[in-house]
N, C-alpha and C positions, 0 to 999 in steps of 0.2 A: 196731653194724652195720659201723661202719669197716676191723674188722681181719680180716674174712671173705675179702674180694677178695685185701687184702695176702698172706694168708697162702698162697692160691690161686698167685699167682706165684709167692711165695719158694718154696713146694715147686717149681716147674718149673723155675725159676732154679737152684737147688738140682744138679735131675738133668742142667738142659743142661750147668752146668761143669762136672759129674763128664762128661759124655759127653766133653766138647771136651779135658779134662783128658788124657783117656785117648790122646785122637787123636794130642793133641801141637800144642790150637791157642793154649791158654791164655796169655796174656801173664805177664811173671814178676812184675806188677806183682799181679794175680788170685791167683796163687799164694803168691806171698807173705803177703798178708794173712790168709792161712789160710782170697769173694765177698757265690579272688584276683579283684582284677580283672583287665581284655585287657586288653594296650597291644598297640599294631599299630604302633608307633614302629619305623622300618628297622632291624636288629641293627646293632653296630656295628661295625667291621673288626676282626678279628685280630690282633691285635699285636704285634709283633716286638720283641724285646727293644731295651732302650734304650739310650741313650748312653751312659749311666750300670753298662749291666749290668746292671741290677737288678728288671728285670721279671721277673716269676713267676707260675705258677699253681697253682691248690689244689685238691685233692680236696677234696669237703667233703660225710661219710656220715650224719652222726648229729648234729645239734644243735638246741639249741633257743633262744639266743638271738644274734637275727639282726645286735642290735647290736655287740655283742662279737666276732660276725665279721665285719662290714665295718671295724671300728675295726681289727682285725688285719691285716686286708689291706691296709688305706691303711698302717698301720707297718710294712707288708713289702713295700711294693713290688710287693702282687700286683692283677694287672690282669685276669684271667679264674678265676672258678671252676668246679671241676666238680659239681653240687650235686646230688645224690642224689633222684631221685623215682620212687616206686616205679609197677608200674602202677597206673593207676586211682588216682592222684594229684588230680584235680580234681573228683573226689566228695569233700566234705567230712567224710564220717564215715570217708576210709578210712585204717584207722592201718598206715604199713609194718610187716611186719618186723621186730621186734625195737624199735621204736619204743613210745611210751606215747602220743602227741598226734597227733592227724590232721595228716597233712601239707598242706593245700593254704592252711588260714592263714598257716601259717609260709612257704611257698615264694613265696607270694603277694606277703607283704611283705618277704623280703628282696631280692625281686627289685627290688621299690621304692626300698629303700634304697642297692642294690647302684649302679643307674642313677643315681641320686641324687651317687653318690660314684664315678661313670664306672668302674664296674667290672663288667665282662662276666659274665652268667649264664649256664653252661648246664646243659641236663638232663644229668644221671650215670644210666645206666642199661646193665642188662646182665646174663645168665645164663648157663652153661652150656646149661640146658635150651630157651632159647628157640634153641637150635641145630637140635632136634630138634622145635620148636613154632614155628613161624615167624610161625604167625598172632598168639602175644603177643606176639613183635617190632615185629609190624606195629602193632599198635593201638597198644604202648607211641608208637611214633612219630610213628602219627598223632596220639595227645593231646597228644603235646608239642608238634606244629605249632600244633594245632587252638587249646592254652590261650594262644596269642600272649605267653606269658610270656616265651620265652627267647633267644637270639643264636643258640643253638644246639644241636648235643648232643653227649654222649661216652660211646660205648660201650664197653663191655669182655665179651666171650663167655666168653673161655678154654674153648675147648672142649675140649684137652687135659684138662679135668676131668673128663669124659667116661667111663664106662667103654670106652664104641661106639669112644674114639679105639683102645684097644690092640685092639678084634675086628672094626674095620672101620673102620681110617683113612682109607682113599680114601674112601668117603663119608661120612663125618665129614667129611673137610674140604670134599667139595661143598657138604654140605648147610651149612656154617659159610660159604662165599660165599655161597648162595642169600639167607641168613639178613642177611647184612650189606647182601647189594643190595635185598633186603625193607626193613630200615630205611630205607635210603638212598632208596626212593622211596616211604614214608609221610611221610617227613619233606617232602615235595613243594619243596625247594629250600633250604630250611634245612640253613644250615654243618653238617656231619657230622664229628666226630675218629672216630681208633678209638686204645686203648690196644694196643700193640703191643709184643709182649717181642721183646726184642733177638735172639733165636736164632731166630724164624719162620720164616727164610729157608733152612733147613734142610731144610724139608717145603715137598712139591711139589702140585699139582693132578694131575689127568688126563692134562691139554696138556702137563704138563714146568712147568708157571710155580710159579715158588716161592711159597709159599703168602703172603709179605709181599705181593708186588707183585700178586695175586689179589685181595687187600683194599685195599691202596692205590689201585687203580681203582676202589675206590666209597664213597673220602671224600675230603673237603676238608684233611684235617692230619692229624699223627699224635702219639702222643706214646709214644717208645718207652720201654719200661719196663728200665730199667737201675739196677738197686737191688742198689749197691755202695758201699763206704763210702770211696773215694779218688774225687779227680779223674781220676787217668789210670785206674782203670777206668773208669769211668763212660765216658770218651769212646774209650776204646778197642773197650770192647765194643758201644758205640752204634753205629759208625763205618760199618759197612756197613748198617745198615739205614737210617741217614743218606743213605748214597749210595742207595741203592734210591729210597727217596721222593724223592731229588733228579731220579734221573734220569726220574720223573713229572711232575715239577715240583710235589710237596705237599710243603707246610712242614711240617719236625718240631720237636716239643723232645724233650729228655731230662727223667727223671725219677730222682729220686729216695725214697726210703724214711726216714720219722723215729719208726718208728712200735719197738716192741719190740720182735725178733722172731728167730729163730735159722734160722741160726747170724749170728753178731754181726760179720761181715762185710758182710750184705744190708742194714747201715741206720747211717742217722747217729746213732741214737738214743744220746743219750747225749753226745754233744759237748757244747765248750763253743758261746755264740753267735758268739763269734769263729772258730772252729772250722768251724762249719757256713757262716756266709757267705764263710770264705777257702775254702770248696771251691765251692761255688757260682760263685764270681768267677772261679774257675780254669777251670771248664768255660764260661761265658763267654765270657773272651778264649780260650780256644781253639777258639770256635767262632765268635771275630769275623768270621770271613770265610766262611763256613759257607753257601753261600745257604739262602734259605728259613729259616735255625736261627728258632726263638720262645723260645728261652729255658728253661729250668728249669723240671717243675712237681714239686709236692712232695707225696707221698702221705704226712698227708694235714695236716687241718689238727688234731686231737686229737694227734696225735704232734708236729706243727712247736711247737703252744702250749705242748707239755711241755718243750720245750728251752729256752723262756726268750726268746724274740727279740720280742716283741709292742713292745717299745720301739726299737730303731733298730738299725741295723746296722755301728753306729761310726762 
């Protein structure tokens, strides 16, 4: 299930910096590289990267034991994951997607675990199609309020998957806000992220508003999706959709890609552990002074475990 969504950006990622290349916006640094039970317990705040640097968060699509990933997280310093639940997650016989085992035992207790070892849950969820469906947006959102399982949620649409986006953009991307303010108020007050690719800001609304700050009015954080395999890309090409959610005043992180995947510029796959946390630390302090920055999250966690880092980061 993991490398579906992955692969969904890297093709868009893909065509933005051929578009931008062509423009004349690409930095040389881009070009060079050749790019259950309830708890009703209050969620707990959001967490802003540490003193240390070294706070992180994870995708996490496909797994099945719950120990083995909070044990990873505590050795990596990650303090929020993003944890995959399909709809219709708190029916017990309902198996996702490419999955073999009903999801709601699993979700259940590693949410337990997860709190257990102060480390933030939230739902992963998202389609293209529910751009076009709003009412599974809706329910998706309501269940997740409704199972008191989680701190929060994180969506990802990509509606650019869309055929509708290339024969009818303007409303594609209405119906892609409608879609995201539908979440935003099934989730009846629960924290809201949205995954957000760094070139959004590209494409406009109706009004003139650029389609980032369209959806950054109806969440709580963002985390833009910048899957590059240097630090100065990553924060170069982050930089304005940084400022966008700043000038809302919602906190973003950057993101990164560990997962396989072409062309071998969109991932760290493949480094050493030294390797991958000297980039990580570099986007970091340069975004120490970053208001709102949270930190690094790492798509996802099947690709971060292949690289080797489950023991410490030197």
């Amino acid at each position: 299930m993991q490398n579906w969504v992955s692969l969904r950006l890297v093709v868009a990622t893909v065509v933005a910096v051929a578009v931008l290349s062509g423009a004349g916006f690409v930095t040389s640094a881009a070009s060079g590289s050749g790019l259950s039970p309830r708890w009703r317990a209050m969620p707990p705040p959001r967490l802003a990267v540490t003193a240390t640097g070294r706070s992180r968060a994870m995708w996490l699509w496909n797994w099945t034991d719950n120990a083995a990933v909070i044990s990873f997280a505590r050795a990596n310093q990650v303090t929020e994951i993003f944890a995959y639940v399909a709809p219709g997650f708190t029916n017990p016989s309902t198996i996702p997607p490419q999955w073999s085992i009903p999801e709601w035992p699993l979700i259940a207790d590693l949410v337990a675990r997860a709190r257990a070892a102060s480390v933030q849950i939230d739902a992963l969820g998202g389609d293209p199609s529910w751009v076009q469906q709003p009412a599974v947006a809706a329910a998706w959102a309501t269940e997740v309020k409704s199972s008191g399982l989680f701190a929060g949620a994180h969506l990802d649409l990509e509606p650019w998957q869309l055929a509708a986006w290339t024969t009818d953009q303007p409303g594609t991307i209405a119906q892609t806000v409608v879609a995201v303010a539908t979440v935003r108020a099934g989730l009846a007050g629960l924290p809201l992220e949205l995954s957000l690719p760094w070139w959004l800001y590209q494409y406009t609304t109706a009004n003139g508003t650029t389609l980032d700050l369209a959806l950054l009015a109806y969440c709580d954080s963002a985390a833009i999706i910048t899957f590059f395999d240097t630090a100065a890309q990553i924060e170069s090409f982050g930089a304005r959709e940084q400022g966008d959610a700043a000038s809302l005043s919602k906190p973003a992180r950057l993101a990164v890609e560990t997962n396989n995947v072409q062309p071998p510029w969109l991932t760290l796959a493949g480094t050493s552990a030294a390797a991958f946390a000297l980039v990580l630390s570099h986007v970091d302090a340069a975004n120490a002074a970053t208001p709102g920055y949270l930190g690094v999250a790492v798509e996802d966690y099947t690709g971060w475990r292949a690289l080797g880092l489950a023991a410490k980061h030197g």
